[in-house]
C-alpha positions as CSV (number, residue, x, y, z in Angstrom):
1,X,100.8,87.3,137.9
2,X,100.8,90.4,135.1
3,X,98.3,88.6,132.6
4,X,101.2,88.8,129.9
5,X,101.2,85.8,127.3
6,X,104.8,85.6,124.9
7,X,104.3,83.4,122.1
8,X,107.0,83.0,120.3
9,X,107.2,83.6,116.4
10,X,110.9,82.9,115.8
11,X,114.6,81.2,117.6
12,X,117.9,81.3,116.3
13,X,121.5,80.2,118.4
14,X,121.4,84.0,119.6
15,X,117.8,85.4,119.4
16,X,114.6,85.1,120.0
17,X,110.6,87.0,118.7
18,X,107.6,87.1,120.2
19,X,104.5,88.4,120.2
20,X,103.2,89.7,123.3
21,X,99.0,89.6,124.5
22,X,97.0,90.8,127.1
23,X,93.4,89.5,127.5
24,X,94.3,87.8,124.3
25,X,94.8,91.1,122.7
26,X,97.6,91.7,121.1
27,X,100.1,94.8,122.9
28,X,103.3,94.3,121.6
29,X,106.5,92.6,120.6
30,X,109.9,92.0,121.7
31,X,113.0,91.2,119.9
32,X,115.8,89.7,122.1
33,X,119.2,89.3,121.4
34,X,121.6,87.3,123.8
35,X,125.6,88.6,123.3
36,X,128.5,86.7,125.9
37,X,127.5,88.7,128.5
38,X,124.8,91.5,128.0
39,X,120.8,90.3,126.8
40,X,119.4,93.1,124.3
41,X,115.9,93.3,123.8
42,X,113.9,95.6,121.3
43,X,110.1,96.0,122.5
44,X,107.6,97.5,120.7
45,X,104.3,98.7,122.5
46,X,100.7,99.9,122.1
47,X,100.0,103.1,122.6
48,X,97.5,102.4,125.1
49,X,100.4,100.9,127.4
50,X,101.2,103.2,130.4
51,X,104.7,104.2,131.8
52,X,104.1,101.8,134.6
53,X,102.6,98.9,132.2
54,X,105.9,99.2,130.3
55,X,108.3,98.6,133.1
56,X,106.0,95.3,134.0
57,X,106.4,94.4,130.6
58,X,109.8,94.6,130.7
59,X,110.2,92.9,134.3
60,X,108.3,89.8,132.9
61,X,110.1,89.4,129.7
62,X,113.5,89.6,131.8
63,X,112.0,87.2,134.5
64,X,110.3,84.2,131.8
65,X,112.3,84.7,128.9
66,X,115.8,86.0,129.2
67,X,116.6,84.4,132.7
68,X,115.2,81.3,131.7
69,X,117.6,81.5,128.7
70,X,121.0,83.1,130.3
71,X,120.7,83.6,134.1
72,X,124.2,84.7,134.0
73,X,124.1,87.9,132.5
74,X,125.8,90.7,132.6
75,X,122.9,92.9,131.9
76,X,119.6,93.5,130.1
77,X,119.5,96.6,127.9
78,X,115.8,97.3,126.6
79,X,115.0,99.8,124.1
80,X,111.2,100.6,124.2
81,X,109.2,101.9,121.3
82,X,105.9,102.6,121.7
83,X,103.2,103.1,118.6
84,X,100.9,101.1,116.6
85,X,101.5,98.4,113.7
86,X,100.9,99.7,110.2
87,X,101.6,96.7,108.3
88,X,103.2,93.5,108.1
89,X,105.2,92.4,104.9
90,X,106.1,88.8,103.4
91,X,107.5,88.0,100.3
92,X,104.4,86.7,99.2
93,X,103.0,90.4,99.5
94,X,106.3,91.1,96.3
95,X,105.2,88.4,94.4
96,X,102.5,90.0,92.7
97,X,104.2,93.2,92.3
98,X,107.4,91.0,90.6
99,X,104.6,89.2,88.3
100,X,103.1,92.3,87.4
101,X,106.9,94.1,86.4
102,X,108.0,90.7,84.7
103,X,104.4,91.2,82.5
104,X,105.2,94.8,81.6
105,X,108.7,94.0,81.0
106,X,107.9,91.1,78.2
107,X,105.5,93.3,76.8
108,X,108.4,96.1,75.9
109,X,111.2,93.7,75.0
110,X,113.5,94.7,72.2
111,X,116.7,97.2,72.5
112,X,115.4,100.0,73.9
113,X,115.8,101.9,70.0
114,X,113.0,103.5,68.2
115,X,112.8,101.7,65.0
116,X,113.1,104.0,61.8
C-alpha cells in the first residue's frame, strides 16, 4: 500500500476532484473526467514528488478511483503538472472587492458631465 489518501472535494454525472495526502500532507490533486470510452485525468503535484512517486500516483488513482468508477475503459490519459499552489479563490474572496466598486461607484453617480 502507497500511503496515498484521495478525498474527494467534488462529483458530477461525468467527473470527479480530489485532493490527494501523504502522511496527511497535502501533495496534490487530480481532476478526472470519464468520456464513453477513454477516463481523462488532470493531476497536479508537489514539487517535492519524484518521477517515480508520480507514476505511483498515477497507478493508484487508476486502480481506486477510475476502475472502481468505469472498469471498462478504453483508456486513461493523465496529464501531470507539477508545482506548488499559490492561491485558492471563492466568490466570497470577490465580494469585498464588488462592495468596495459598488461604494466608489455611488459615490460618483451623475452623467459623467462636468457641470458648468
Amino acid at each position: 500500500m502507497s500511503g496515498y489518501e484521495f478525498e474527494r472535494e467534488c462529483r458530477t454525472a461525468q467527473s470527479e476532484s480530489y485532493i490527494i495526502e501523504l502522511d496527511d500532507e497535502e501533495v496534490g490533486r487530480v481532476d478526472l473526467h470519464f468520456s464513453a470510452s477513454v477516463a481523462y485525468a488532470t493531476l497536479c503535484v508537489a514539487e517535492s514528488l519524484t518521477a517515480e512517486d508520480v507514476r505511483e500516483v498515477v497507478a493508484e488513482i487508476d486502480e481506486r478511483l477510475v476502475l472502481t468508477t468505469d472498469p471498462f475503459r478504453e483508456d486513461f490519459v493523465v496529464t501531470v503538472w507539477t508545482g506548488r499552489e499559490s492561491a485558492v479563490y471563492s466568490d466570497e474572496d470577490f465580494e469585498d472587492e464588488d462592495d468596495d466598486k459598488e461604494e466608489d461607484d455611488e459615490e460618483h453617480e451623475g452623467n459623467g458631465r462636468r457641470g458648468g
